[in-house]
C-alpha positions, -999 to 999 in steps of 0.1 A, spaced: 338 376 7 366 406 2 347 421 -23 320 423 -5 302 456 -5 269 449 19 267 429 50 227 435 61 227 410 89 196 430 107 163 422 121 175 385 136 186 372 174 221 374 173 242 378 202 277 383 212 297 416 200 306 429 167 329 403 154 368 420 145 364 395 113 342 422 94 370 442 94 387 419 65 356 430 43 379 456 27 356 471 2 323 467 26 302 504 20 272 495 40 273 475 72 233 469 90 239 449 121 207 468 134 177 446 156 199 421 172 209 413 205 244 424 202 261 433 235 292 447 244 312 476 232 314 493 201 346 482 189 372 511 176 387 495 143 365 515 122 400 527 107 403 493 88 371 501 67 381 527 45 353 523 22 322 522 49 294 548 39 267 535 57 268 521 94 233 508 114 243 494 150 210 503 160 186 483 184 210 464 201 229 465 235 256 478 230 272 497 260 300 525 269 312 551 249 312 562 210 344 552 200 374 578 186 376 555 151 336 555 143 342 589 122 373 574 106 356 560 70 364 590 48 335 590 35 306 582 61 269 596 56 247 577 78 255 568 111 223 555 134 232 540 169 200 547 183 182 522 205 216 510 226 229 517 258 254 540 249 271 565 277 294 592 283 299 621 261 301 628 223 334 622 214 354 652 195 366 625 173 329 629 153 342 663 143 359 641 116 324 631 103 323 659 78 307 639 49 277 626 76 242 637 62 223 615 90 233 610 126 208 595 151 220 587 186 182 587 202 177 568 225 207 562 249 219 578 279 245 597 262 256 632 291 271 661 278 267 691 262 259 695 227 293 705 211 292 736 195 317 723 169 287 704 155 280 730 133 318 743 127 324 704 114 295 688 104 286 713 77 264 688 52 240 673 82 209 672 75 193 646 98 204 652 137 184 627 161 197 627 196 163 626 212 161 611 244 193 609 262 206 630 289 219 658 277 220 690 296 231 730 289 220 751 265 211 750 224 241 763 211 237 787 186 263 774 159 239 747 153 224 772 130 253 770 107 240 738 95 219 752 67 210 720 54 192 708 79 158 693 78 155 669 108 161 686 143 156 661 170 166 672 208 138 661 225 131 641 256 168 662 272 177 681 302 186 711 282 179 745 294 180 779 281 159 799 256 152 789 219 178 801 195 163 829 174 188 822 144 170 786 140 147 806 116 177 807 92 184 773 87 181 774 47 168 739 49 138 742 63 130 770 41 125 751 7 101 721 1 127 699 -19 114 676 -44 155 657 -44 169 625 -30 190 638 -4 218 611 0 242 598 -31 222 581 -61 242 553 -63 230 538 -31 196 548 -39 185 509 -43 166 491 -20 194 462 -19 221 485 -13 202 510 12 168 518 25 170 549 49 151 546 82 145 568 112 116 568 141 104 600 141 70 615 164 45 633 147 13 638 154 18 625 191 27 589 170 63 575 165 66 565 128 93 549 112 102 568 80 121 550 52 124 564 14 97 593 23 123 605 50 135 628 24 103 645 26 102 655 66 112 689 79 109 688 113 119 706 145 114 689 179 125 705 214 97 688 231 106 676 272 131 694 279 135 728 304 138 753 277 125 789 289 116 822 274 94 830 243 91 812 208 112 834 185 92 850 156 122 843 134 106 806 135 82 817 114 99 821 89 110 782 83 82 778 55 93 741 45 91 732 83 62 702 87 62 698 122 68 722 153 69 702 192 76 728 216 53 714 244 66 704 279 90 729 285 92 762 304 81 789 279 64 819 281 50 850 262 31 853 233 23 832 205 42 845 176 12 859 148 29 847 116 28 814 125 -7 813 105 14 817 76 38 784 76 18 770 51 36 734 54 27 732 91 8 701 96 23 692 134 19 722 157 27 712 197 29 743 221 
């Protein structure tokens, strides 16, 4: 069992809290305790799993804070904890997370702000899901330094404030990409299978090996004000827009007739 390199233990009934004995799994890359009925804290001796790329605690019970250690695995890409009961803020210790391509946190009750280091640190994101939470203040502009980024998820918030205008430069959601985005050698179904919940078309979907394939911006529900920005426009990749359900005004930008990708449109 030290050599062990995936521990999928998802989709069953167990209980308790994430059992310390995982951390003797010294070589363990991909750990999916996802769909139980785990309770408790996340523990913080993510320190001990030097080799952990992949980490699903999602759909479970788990309760308090994100702990300092989560962003510790050198090499961490994918981090879902969506679906718990998580609280408090977003720790600065994720600032650490600079490998992360995927971070969904939808679904808690996680207060705050949005840190603005979350686009000084977590340059190579390209999936941000923190839908549905309570998160309050504005959309902070460096968010638009992560130019990778495909998936944009704040919906279902208490934020305020108008649109960022630079959110048209986000390079990717300018390009329809025809490339696995995470490392090939995980791309197997036995060693991981990507998955995120994701609304389009007024329908939550859960999105596996096409995920790859969805550009998305979602602001839907929250208290944002002023007008769309016509740099928004310019996002020609982007599939899906949800700005309904907020507090904006003005005009509906013209070129938005030419995002030819534009399937999802929700003003």
């Amino acid at each position: 069992m030290r050599k062990l390199q995936v521990l999928d233990l998802s989709g069953n009934a167990f209980t308790g809290s994430v059992s310390y004995s995982i951390t003797r799994v010294k070589q363990l890359m991909r750990l999916d305790l996802s769909d139980n009925l785990l309770s408790g804290k996340i523990p913080d001796w993510w320190y001990d799993l030097q080799q952990l790329h992949v980490l699903d605690l999602s759909g479970n019970n788990l309760s308090g804070s994100i702990p300092p250690s989560v962003c510790s695995p050198p090499s961490l890409f994918w981090l879902r904890l969506c679906r718990n009961n998580l609280s408090g803020e977003l720790p600065e210790s994720l600032r650490n997370c600079n490998t992360l391509l995927a971070l969904d946190i939808g679904d808690n009750k996680i207060n705050g702000t949005i840190p603005e280091w979350f686009g000084e640190s977590l340059l190579s994101l390209q999936k941000l899901r923190m839908t549905s939470n309570m998160i309050h203040g504005k959309v902070p502009t460096q968010l638009c330094q992560l130019s990778n980024l495909q998936i944009l998820d704040l919906s279902h918030n208490k934020l305020t404030g108008s649109i960022p205008s630079c959110l048209g430069s986000l390079r990717g959601l300018k390009f329809v990409k025809f490339y696995r985005w995470f490392p090939n050698y995980l791309y197997s179904s036995y060693v991981f299978t990507p998955k995120m919940e994701l609304v389009e078309k007024g329908t939550k979907k859960t999105y596996t090996f096409n995920l790859d394939q969805v550009n998305l911006i979602d602001l839907s529900c929250n208290n944002l004000h002023g007008e769309i920005p016509n740099e928004i426009t310019g996002l020609s990749a982007l599939g899906a827009l949800n700005l309904s359900w907020n507090q904006l005004s003005g005009r509906i930008p013209e070129e938005i007739g030419r995002m030819l990708q534009l399937e999802t449109l929700d003003l």
